[in-house]
ZANUPA-861425 format. One record per residue (C-alpha): residue number from 1; residue in three letters; chain; x, y, z. Coordinates in steps of 0.5 Angstrom, whole numbers. Layout:
N
{rec NUM,ALA,A,{X,Y,Z}},
...
***
This chain:
95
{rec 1,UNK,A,{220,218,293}},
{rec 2,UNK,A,{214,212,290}},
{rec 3,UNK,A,{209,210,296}},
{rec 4,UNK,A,{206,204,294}},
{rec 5,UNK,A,{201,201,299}},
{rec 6,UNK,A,{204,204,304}},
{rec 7,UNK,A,{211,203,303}},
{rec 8,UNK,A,{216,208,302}},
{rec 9,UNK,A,{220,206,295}},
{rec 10,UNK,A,{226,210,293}},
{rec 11,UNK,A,{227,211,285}},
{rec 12,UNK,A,{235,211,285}},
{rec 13,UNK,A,{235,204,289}},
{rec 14,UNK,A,{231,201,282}},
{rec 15,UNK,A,{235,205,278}},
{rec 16,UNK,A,{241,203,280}},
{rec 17,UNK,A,{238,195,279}},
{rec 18,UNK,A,{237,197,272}},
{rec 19,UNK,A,{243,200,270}},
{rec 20,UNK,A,{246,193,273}},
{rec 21,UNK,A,{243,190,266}},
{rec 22,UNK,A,{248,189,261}},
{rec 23,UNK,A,{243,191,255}},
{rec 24,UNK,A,{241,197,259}},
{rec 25,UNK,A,{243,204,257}},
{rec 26,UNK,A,{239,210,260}},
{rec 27,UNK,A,{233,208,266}},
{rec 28,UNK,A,{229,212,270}},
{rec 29,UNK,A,{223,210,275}},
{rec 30,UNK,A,{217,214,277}},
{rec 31,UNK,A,{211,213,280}},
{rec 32,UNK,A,{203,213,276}},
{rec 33,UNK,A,{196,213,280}},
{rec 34,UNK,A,{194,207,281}},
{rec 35,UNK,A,{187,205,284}},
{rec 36,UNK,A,{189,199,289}},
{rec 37,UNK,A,{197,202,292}},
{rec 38,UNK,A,{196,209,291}},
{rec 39,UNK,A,{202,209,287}},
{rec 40,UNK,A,{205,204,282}},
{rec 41,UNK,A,{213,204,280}},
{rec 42,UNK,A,{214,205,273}},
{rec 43,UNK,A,{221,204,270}},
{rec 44,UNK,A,{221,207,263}},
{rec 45,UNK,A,{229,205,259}},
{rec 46,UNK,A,{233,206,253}},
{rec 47,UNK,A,{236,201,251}},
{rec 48,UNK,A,{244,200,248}},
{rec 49,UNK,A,{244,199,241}},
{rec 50,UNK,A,{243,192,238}},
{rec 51,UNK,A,{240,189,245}},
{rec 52,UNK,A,{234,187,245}},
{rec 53,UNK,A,{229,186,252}},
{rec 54,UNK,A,{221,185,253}},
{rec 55,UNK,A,{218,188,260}},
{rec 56,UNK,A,{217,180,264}},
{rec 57,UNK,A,{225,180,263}},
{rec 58,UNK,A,{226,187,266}},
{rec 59,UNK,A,{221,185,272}},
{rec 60,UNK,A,{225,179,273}},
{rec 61,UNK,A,{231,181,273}},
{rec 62,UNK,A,{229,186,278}},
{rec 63,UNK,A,{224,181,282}},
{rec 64,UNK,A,{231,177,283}},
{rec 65,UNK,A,{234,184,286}},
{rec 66,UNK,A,{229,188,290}},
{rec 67,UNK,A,{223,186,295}},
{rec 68,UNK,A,{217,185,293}},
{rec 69,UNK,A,{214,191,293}},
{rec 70,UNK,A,{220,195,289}},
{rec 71,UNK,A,{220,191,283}},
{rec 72,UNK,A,{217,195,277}},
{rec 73,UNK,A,{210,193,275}},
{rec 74,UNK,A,{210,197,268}},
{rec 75,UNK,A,{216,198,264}},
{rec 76,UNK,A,{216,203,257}},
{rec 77,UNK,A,{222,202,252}},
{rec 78,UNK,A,{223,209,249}},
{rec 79,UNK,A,{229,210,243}},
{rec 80,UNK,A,{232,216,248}},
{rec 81,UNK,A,{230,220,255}},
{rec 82,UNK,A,{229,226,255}},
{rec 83,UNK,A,{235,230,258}},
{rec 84,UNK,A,{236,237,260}},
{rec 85,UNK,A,{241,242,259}},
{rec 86,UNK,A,{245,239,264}},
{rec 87,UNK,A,{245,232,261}},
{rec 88,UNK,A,{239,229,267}},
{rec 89,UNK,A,{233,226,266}},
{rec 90,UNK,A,{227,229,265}},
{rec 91,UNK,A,{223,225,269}},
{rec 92,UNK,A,{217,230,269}},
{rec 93,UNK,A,{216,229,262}},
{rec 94,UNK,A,{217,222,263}},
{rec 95,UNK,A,{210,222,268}},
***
């Protein structure tokens, strides 16, 4: 879970939104330090092969699809998460 400005936001529920986007293969959202909300959300995405995507698309399409205080305000694009042996995201090597 992601606290941000006092709100509770819950990683999965943006997760899900991303994998919604058709040039979207893997998504993982974290939280990184920020100094005004104590918490920011950071999603960090591998894209499907030939897709093309800038980080002011991602965030309006989530903006659309989320409350104001869920949406990612970072977004980093990556060639492949890391996975473990299991095939899940590693988000602690994402932070």
């Amino acid at each position: 879970m992601i606290i941000r400005g006092g709100f509770n936001v819950y990683p999965r529920e943006i997760e899900e939104v991303l994998y919604g986007h058709p040039a979207v293969l893997e998504a993982a959202v974290v939280g990184v330090r920020d100094e005004s909300h104590g918490e920011e959300v950071k999603a960090i995405l591998a894209l499907k092969p030939g897709h093309k995507l800038g980080a002011p698309e991602v965030i309006a399409f989530c903006k659309e699809r989320l409350a104001a205080y869920k949406y990612p305000r970072v977004v980093e694009f990556r060639d492949v998460l890391p996975k473990g042996p299991t095939g899940k995201i590693l988000k602690r090597e994402l932070r």
